[in-house]
N, C-alpha and C positions, 0 to 999 in steps of 0.2 A: 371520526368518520369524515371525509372528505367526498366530495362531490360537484361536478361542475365548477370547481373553480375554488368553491366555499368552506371551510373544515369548520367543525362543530368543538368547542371547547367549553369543558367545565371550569367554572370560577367556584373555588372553597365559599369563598365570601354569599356569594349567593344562593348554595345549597343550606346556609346556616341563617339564611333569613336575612342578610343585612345587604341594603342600599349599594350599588354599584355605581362608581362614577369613574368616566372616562376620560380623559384628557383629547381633545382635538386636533386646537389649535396651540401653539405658543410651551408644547410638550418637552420640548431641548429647553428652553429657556427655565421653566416646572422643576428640570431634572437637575441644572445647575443650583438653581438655590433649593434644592432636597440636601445636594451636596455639603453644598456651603454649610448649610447649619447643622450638619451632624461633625462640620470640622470645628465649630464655636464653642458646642458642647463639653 
């Protein structure tokens, strides 16, 4: 549902009870080493 500007979205994670965290700042940087270490593995 959108309105004024703002859409309304469900998170799995939080209809199932569990802690939501969101990345702000330093999010690109976050993404490259997510990268990185699924290529170490």
């Amino acid at each position: 549902m959108s309105e004024d500007g703002y859409t309304e979205i469900h998170l799995p994670a939080a209809e199932q009870g569990r802690p939501l965290r969101f990345v702000i700042e330093g999010a690109y940087a976050l993404l490259g080493k997510l990268k990185n270490a699924e290529e170490e593995e």
